[in-house]
PyMOL Python script that loads the backbone (N, CA, C, O; Angstrom):
from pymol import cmd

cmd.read_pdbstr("""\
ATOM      1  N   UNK A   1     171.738  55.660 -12.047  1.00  0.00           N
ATOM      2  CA  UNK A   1     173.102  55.581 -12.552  1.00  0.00           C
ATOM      3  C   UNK A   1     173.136  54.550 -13.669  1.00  0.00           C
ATOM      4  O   UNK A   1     172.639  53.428 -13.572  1.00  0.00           O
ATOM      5  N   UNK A   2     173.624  54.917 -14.497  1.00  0.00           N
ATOM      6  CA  UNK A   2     173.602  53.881 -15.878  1.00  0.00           C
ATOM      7  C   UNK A   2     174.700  52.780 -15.019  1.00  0.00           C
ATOM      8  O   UNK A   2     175.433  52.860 -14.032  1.00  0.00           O
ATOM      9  N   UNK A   3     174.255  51.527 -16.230  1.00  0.00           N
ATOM     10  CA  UNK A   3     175.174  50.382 -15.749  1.00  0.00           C
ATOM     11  C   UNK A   3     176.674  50.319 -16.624  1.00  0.00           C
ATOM     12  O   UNK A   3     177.604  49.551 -16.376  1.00  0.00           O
ATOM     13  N   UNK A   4     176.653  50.751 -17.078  1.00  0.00           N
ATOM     14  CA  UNK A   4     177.876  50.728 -18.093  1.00  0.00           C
ATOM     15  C   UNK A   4     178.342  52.243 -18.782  1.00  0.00           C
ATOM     16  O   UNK A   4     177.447  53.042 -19.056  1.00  0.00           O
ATOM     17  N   UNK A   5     179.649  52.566 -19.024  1.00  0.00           N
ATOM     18  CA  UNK A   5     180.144  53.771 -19.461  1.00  0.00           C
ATOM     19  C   UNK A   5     179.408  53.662 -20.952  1.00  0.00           C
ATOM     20  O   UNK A   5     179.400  52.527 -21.427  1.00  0.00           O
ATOM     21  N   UNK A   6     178.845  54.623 -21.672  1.00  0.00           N
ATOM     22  CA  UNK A   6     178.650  54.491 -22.916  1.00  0.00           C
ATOM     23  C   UNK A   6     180.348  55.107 -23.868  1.00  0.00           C
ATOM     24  O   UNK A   6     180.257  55.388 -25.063  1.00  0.00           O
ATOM     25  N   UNK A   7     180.978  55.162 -23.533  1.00  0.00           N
ATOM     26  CA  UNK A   7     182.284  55.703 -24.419  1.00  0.00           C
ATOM     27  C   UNK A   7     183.109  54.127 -24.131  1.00  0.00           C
ATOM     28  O   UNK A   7     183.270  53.517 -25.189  1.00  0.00           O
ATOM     29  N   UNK A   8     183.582  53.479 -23.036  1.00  0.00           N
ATOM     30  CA  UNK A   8     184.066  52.370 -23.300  1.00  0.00           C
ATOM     31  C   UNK A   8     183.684  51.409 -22.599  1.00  0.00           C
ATOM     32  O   UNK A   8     184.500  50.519 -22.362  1.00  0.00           O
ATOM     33  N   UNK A   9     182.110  51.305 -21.982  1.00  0.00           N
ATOM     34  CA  UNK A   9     181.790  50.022 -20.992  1.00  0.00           C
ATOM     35  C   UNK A   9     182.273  49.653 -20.200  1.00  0.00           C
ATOM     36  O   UNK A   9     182.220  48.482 -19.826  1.00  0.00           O
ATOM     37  N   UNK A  10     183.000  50.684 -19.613  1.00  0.00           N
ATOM     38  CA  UNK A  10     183.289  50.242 -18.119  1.00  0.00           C
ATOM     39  C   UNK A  10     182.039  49.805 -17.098  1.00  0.00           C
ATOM     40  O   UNK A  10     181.096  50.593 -17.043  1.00  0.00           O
ATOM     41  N   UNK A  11     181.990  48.737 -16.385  1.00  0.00           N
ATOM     42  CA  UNK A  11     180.880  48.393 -15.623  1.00  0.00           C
ATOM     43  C   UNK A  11     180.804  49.165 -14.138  1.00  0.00           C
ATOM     44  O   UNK A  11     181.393  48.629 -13.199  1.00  0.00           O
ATOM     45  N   UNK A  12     180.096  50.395 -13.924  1.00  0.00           N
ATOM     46  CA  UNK A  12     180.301  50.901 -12.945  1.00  0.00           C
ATOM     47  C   UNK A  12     180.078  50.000 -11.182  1.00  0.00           C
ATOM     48  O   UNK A  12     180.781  50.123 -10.179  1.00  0.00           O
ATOM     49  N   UNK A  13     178.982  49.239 -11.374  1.00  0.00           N
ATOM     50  CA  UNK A  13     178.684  48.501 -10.133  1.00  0.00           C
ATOM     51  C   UNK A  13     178.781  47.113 -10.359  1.00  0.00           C
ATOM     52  O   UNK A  13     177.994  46.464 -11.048  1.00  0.00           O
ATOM     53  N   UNK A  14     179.891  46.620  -9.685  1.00  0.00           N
ATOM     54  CA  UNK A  14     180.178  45.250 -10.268  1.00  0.00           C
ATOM     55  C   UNK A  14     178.970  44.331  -9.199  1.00  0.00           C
ATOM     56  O   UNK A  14     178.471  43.273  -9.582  1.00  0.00           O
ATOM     57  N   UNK A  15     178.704  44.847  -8.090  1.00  0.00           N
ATOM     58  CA  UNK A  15     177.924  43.574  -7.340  1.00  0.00           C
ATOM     59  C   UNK A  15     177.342  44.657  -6.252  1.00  0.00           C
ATOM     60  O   UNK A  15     177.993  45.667  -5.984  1.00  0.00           O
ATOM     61  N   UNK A  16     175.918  44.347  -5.569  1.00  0.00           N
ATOM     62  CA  UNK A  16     175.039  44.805  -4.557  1.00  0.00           C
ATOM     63  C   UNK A  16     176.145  45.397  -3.577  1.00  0.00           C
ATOM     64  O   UNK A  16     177.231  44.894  -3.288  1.00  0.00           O
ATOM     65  N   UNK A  17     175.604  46.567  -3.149  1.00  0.00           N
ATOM     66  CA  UNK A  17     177.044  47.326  -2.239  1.00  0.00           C
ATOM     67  C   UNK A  17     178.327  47.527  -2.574  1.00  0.00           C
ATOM     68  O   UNK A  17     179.298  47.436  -1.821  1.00  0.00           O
ATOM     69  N   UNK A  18     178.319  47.819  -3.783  1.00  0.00           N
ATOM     70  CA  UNK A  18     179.799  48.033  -4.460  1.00  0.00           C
ATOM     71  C   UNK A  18     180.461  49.227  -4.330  1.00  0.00           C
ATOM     72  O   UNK A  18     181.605  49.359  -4.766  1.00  0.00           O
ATOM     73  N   UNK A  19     179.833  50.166  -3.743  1.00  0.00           N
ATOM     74  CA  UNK A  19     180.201  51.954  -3.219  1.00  0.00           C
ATOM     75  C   UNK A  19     180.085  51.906  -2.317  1.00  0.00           C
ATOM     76  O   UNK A  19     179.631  52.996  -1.966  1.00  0.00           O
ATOM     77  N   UNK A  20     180.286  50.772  -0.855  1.00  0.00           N
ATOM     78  CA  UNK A  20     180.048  50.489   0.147  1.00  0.00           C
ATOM     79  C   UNK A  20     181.825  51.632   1.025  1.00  0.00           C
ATOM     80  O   UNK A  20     182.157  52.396   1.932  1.00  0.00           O
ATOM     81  N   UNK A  21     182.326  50.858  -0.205  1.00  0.00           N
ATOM     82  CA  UNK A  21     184.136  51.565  -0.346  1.00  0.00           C
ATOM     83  C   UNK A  21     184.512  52.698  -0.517  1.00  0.00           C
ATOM     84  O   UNK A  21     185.478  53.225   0.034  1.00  0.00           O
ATOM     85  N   UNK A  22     183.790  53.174  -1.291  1.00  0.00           N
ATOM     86  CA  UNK A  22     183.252  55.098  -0.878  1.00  0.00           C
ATOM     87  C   UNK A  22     183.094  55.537  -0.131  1.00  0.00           C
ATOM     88  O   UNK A  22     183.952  56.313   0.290  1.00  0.00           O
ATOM     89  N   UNK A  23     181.649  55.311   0.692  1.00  0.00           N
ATOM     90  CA  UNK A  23     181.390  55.692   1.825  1.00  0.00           C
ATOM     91  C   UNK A  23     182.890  55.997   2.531  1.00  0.00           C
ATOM     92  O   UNK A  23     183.358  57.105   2.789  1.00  0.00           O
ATOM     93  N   UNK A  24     183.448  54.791   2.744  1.00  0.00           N
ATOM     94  CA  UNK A  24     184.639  54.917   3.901  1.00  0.00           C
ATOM     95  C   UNK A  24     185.656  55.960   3.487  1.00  0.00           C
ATOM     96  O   UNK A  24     186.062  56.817   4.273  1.00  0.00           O
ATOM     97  N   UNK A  25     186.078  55.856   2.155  1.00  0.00           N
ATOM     98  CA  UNK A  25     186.724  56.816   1.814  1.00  0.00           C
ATOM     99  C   UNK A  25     186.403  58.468   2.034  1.00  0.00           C
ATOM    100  O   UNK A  25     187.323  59.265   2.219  1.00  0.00           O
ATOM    101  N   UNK A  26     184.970  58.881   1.989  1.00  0.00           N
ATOM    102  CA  UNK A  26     184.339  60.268   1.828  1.00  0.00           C
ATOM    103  C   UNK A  26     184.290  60.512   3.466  1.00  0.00           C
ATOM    104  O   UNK A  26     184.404  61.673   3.860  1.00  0.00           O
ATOM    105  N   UNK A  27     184.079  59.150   4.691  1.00  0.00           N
ATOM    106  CA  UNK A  27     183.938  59.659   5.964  1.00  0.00           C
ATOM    107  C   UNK A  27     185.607  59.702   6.238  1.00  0.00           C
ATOM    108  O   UNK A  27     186.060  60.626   6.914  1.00  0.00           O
ATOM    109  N   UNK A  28     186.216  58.996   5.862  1.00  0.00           N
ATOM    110  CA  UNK A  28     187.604  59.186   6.656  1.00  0.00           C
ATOM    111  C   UNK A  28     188.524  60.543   5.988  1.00  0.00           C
ATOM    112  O   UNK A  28     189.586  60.891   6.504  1.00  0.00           O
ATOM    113  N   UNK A  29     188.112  61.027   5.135  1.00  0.00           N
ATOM    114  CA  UNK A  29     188.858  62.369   4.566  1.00  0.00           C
ATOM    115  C   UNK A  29     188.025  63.381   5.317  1.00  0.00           C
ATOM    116  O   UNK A  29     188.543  64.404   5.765  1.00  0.00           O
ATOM    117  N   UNK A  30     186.430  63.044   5.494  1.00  0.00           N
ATOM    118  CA  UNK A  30     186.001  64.315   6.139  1.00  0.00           C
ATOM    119  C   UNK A  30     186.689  64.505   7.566  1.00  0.00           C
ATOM    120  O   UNK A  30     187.197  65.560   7.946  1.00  0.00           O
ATOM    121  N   UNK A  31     186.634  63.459   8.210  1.00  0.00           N
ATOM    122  CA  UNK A  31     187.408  62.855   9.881  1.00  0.00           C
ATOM    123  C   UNK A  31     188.959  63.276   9.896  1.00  0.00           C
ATOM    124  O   UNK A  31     189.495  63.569  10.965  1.00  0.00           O
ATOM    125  N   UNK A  32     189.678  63.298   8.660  1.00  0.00           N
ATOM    126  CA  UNK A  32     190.888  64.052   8.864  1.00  0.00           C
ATOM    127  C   UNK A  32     190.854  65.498   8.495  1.00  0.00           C
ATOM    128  O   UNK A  32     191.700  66.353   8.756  1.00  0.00           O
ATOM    129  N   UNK A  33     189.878  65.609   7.929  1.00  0.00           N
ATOM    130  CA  UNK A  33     190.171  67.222   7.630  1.00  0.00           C
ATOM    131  C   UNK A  33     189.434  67.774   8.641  1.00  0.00           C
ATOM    132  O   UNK A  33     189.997  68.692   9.237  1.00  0.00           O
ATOM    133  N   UNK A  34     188.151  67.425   9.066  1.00  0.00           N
ATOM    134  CA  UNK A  34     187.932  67.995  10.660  1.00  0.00           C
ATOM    135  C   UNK A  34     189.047  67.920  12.094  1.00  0.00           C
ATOM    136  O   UNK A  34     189.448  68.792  12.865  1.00  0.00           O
ATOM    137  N   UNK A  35     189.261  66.633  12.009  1.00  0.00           N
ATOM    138  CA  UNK A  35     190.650  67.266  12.641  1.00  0.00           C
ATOM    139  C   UNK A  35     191.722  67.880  13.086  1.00  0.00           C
ATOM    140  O   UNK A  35     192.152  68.266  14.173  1.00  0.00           O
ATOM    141  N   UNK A  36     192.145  67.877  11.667  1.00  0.00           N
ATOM    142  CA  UNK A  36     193.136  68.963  10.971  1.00  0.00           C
ATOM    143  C   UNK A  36     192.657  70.254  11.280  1.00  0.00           C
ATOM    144  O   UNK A  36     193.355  70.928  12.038  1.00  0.00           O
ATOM    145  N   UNK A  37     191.491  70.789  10.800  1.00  0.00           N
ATOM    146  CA  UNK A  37     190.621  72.095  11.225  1.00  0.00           C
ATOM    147  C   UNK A  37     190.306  72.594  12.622  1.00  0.00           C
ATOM    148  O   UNK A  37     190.257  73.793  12.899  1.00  0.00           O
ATOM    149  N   UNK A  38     190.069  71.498  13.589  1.00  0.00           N
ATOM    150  CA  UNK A  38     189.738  71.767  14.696  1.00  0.00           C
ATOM    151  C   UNK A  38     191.519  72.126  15.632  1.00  0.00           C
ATOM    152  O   UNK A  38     191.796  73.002  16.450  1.00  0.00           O
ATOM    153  N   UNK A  39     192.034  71.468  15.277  1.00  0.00           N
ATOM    154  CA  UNK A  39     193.655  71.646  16.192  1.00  0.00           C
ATOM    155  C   UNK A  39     194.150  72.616  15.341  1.00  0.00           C
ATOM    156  O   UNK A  39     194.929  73.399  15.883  1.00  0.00           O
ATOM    157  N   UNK A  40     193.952  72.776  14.289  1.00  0.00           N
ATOM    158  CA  UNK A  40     194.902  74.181  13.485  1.00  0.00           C
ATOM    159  C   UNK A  40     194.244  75.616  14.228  1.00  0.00           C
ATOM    160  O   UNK A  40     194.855  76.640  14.536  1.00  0.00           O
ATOM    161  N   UNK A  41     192.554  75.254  14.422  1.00  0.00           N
ATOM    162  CA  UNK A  41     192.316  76.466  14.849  1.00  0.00           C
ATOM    163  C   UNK A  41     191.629  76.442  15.782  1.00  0.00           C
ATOM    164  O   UNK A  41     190.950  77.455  15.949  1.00  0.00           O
ATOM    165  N   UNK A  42     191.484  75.325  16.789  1.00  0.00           N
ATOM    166  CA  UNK A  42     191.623  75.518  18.667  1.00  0.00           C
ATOM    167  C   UNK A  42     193.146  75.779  18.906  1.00  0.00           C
ATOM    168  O   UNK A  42     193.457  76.843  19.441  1.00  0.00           O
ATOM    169  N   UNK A  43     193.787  75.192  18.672  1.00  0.00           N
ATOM    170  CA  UNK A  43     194.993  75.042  19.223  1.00  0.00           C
ATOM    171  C   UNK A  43     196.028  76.082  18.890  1.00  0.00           C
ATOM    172  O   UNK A  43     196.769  76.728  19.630  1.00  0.00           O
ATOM    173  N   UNK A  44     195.832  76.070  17.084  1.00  0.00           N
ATOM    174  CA  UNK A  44     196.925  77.051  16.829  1.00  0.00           C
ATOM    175  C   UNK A  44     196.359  78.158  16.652  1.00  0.00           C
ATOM    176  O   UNK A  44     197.137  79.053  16.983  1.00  0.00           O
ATOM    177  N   UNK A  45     195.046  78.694  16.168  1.00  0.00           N
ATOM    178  CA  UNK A  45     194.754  80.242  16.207  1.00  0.00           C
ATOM    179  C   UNK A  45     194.181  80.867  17.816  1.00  0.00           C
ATOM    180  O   UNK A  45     194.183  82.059  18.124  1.00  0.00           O
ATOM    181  N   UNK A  46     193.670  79.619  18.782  1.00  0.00           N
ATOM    182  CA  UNK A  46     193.438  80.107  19.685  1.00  0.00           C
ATOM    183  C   UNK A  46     191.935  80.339  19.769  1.00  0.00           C
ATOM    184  O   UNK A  46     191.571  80.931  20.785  1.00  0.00           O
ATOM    185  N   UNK A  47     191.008  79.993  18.914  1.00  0.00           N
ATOM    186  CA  UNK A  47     189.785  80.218  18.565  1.00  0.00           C
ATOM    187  C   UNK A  47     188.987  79.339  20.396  1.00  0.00           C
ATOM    188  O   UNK A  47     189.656  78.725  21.227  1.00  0.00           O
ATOM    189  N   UNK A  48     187.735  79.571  20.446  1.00  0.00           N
ATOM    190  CA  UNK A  48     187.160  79.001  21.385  1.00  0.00           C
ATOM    191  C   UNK A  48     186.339  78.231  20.737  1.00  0.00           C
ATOM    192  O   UNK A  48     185.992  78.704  19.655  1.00  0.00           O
ATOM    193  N   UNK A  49     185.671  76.684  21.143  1.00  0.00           N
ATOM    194  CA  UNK A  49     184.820  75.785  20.811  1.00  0.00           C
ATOM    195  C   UNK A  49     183.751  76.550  20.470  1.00  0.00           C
ATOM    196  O   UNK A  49     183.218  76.321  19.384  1.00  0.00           O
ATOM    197  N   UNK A  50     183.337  77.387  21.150  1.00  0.00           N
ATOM    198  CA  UNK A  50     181.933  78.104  20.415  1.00  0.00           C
ATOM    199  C   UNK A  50     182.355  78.642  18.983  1.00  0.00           C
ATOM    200  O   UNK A  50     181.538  78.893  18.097  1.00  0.00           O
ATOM    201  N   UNK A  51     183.536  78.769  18.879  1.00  0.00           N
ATOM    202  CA  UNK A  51     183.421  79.540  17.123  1.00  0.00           C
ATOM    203  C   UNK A  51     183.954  78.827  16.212  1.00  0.00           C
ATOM    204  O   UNK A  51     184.192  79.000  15.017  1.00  0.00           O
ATOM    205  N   UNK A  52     184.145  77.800  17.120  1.00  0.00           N
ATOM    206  CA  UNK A  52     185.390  76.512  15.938  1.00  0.00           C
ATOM    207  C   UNK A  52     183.981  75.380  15.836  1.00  0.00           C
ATOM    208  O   UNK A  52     183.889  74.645  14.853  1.00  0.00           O
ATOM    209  N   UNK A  53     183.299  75.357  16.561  1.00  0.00           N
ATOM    210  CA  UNK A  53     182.161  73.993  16.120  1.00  0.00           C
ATOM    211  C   UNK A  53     181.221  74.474  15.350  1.00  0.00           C
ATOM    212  O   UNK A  53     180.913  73.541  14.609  1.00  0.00           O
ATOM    213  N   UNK A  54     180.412  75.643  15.026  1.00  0.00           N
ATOM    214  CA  UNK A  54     179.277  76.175  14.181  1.00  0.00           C
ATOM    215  C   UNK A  54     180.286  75.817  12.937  1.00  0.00           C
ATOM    216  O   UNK A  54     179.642  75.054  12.217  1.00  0.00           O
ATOM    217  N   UNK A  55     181.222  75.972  12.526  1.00  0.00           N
ATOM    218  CA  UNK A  55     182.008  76.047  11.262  1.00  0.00           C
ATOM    219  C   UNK A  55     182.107  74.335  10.850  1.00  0.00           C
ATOM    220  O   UNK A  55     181.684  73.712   9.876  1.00  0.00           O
ATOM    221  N   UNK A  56     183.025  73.830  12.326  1.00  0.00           N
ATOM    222  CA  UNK A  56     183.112  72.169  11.502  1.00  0.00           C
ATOM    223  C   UNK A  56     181.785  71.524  11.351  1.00  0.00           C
ATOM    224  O   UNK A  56     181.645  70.617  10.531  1.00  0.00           O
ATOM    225  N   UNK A  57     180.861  71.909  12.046  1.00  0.00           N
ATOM    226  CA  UNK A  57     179.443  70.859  11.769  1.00  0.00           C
ATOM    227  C   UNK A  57     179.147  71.361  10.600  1.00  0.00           C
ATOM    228  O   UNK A  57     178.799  70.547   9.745  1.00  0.00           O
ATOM    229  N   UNK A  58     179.172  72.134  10.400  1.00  0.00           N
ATOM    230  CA  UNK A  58     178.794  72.759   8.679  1.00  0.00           C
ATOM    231  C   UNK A  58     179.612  72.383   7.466  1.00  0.00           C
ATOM    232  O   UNK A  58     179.091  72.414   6.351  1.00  0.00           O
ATOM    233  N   UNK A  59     180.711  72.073   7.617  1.00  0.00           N
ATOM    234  CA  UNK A  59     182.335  71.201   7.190  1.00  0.00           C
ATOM    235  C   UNK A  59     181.426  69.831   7.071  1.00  0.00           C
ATOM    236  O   UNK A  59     181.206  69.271   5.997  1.00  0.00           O
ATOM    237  N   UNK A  60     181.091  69.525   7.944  1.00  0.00           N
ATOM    238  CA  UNK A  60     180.835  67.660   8.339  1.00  0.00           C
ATOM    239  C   UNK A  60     179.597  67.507   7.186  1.00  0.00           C
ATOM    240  O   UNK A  60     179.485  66.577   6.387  1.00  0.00           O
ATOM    241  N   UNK A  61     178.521  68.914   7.351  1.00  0.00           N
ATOM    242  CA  UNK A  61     177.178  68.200   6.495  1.00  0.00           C
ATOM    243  C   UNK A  61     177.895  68.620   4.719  1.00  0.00           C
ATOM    244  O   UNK A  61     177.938  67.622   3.998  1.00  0.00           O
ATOM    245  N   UNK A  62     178.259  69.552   4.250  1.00  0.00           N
ATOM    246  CA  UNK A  62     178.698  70.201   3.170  1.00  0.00           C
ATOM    247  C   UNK A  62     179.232  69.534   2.749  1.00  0.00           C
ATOM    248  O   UNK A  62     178.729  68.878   1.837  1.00  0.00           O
ATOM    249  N   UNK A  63     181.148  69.200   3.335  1.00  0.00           N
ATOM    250  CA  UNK A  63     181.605  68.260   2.534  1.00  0.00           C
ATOM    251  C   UNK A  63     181.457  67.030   1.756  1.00  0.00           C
ATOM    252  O   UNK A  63     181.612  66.933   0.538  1.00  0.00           O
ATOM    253  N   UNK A  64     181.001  65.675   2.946  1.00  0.00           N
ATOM    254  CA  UNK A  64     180.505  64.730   2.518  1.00  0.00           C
ATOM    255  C   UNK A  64     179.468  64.906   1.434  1.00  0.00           C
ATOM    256  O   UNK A  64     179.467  63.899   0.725  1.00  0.00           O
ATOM    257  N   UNK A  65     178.522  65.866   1.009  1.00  0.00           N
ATOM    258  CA  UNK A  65     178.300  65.998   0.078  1.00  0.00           C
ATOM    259  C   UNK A  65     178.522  66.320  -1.017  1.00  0.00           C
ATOM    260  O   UNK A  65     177.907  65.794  -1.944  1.00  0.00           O
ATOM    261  N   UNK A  66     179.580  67.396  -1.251  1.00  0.00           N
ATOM    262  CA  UNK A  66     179.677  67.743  -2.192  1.00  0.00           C
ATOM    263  C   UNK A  66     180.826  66.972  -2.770  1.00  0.00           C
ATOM    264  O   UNK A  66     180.953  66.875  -3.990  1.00  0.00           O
ATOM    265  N   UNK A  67     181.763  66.357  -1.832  1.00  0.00           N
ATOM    266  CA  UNK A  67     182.742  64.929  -2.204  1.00  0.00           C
ATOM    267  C   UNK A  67     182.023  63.732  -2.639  1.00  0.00           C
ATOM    268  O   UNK A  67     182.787  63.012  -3.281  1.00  0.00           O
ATOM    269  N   UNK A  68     180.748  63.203  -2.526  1.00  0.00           N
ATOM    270  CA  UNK A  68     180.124  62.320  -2.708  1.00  0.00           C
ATOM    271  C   UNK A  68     180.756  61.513  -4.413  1.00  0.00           C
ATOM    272  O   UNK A  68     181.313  60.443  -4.660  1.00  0.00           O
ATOM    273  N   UNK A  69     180.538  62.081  -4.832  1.00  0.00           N
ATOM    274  CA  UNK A  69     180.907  61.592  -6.762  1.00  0.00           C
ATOM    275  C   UNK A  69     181.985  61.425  -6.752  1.00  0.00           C
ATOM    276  O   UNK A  69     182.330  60.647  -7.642  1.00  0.00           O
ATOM    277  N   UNK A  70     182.859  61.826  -6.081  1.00  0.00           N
ATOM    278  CA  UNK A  70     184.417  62.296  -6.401  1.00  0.00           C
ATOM    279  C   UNK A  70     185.189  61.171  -5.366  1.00  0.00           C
ATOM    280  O   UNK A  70     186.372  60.843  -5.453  1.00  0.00           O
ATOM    281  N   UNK A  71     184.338  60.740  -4.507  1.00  0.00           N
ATOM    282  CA  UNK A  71     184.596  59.598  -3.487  1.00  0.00           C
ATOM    283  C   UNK A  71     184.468  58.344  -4.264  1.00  0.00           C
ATOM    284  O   UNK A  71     185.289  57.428  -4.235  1.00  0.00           O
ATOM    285  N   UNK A  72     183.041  58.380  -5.174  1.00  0.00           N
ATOM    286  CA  UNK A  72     182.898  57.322  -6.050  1.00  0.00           C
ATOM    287  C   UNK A  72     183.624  56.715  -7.233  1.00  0.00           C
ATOM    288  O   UNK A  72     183.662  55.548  -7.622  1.00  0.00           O
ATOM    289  N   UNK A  73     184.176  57.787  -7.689  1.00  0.00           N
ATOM    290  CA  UNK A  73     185.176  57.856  -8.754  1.00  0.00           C
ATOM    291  C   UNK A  73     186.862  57.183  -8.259  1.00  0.00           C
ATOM    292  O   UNK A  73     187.585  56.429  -8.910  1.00  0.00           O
ATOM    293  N   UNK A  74     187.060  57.698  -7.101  1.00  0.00           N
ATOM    294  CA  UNK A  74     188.059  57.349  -6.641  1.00  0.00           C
ATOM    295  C   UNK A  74     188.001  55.568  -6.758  1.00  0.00           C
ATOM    296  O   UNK A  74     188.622  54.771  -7.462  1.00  0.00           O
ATOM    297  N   UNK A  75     186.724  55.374  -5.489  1.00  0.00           N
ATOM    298  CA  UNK A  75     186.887  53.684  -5.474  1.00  0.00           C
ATOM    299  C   UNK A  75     186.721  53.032  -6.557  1.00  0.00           C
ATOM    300  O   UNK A  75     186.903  51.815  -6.596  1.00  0.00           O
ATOM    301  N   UNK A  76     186.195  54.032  -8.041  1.00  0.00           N
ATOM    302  CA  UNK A  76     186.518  52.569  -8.868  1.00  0.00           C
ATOM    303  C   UNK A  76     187.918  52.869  -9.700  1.00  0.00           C
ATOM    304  O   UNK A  76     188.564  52.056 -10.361  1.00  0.00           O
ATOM    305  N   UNK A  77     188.174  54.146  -9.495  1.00  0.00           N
ATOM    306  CA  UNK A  77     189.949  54.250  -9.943  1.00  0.00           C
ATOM    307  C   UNK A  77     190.744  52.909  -9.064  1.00  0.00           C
ATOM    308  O   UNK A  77     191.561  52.096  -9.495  1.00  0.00           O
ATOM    309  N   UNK A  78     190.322  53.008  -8.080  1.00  0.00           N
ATOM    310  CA  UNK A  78     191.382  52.400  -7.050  1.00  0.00           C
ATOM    311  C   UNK A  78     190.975  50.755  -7.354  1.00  0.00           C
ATOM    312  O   UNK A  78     191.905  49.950  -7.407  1.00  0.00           O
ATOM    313  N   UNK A  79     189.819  50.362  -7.517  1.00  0.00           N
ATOM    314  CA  UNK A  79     189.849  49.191  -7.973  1.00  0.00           C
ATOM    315  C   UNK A  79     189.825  48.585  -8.968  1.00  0.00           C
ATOM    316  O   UNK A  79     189.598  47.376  -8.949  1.00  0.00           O
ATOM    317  N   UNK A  80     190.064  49.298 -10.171  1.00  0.00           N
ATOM    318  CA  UNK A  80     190.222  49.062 -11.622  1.00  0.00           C
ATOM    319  C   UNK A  80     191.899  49.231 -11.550  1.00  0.00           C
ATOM    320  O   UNK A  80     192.784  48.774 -12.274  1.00  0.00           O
ATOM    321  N   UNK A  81     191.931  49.899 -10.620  1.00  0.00           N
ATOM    322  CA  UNK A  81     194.064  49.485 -10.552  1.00  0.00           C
ATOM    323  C   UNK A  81     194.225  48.553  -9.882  1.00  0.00           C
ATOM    324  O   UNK A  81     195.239  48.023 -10.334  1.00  0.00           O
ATOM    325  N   UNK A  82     193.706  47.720  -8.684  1.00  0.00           N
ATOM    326  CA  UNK A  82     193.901  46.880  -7.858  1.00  0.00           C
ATOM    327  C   UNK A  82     193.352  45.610  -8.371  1.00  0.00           C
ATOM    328  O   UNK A  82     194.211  44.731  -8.447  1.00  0.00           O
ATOM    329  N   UNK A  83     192.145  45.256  -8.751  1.00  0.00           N
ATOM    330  CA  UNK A  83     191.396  44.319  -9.544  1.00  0.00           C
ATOM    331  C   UNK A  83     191.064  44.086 -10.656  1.00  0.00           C
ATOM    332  O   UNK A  83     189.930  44.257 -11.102  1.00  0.00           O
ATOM    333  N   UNK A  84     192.114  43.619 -11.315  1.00  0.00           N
ATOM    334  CA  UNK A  84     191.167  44.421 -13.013  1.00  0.00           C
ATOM    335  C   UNK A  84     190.421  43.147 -13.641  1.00  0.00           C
ATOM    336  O   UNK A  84     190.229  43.181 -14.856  1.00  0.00           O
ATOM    337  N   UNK A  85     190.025  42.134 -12.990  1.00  0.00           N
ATOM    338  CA  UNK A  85     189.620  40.708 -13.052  1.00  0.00           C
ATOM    339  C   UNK A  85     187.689  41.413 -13.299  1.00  0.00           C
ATOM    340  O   UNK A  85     187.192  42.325 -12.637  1.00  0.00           O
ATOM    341  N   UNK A  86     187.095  40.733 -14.265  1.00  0.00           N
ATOM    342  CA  UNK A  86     186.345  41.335 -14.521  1.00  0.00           C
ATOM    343  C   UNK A  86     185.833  42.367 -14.545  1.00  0.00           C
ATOM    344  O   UNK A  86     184.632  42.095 -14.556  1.00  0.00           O
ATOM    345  N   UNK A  87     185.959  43.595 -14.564  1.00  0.00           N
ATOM    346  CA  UNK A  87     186.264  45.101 -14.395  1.00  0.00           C
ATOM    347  C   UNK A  87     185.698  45.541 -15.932  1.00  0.00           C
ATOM    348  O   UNK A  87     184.700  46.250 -16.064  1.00  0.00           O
ATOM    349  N   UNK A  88     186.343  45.111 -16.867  1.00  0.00           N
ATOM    350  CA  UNK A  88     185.443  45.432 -18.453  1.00  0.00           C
ATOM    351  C   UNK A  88     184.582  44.584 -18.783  1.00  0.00           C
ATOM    352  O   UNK A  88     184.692  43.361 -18.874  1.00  0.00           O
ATOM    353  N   UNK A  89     183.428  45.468 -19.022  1.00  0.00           N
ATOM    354  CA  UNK A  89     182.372  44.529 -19.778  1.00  0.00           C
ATOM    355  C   UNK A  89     182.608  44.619 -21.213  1.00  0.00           C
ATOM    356  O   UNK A  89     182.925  45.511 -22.000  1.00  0.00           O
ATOM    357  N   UNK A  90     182.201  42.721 -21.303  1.00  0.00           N
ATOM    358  CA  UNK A  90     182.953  42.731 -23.048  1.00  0.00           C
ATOM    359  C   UNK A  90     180.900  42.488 -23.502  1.00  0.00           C
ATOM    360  O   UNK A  90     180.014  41.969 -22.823  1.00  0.00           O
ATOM    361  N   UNK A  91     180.863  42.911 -24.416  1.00  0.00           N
ATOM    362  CA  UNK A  91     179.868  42.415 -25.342  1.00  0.00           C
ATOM    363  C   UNK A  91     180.284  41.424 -26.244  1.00  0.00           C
ATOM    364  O   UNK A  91     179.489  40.958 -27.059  1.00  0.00           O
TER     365      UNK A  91
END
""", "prot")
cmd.dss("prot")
cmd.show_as("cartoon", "prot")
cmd.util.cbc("prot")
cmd.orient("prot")
């Protein structure tokens, strides 16, 4: 991953474990939307655990991946709005 945006130097990793904040973000959206999935369709379609779990474990490995970047992007949206205290690198 480059260290800096080449269009305006934004510093993507400000310090060791800095997407630590991602992570949490990419497991707790997968954890509500499995949720959400499992009671919409145990509960409300009536489905049985045998046909509702082959689907969410496949939900659980897929998503988190393919959200991965988009998790990352978020935490530095969210902390370039929350922190903006060294956040641009000046040359």
């Amino acid at each position: 991953m480059h260290e800096t945006c080449d269009n305006c130097s934004l510093k993507y990793e400000r310090a060791p474990g800095y997407f630590l904040g991602s992570i949490y973000i990419n497991y707790g959206l997968t954890a509500l939307l499995v949720t959400i999935g499992y009671v919409s369709l145990h509960f409300g379609q009536g489905m049985p655990n045998s046909q509702v779990m082959p689907f969410l474990i496949g939900f659980c490995i897929l998503f988190p991946t393919l959200f991965y970047r988009y998790a990352r992007a978020l935490w530095i949206s969210l902390d370039s709005f929350f922190d903006t205290q060294d956040f641009w690198h000046e040359d």
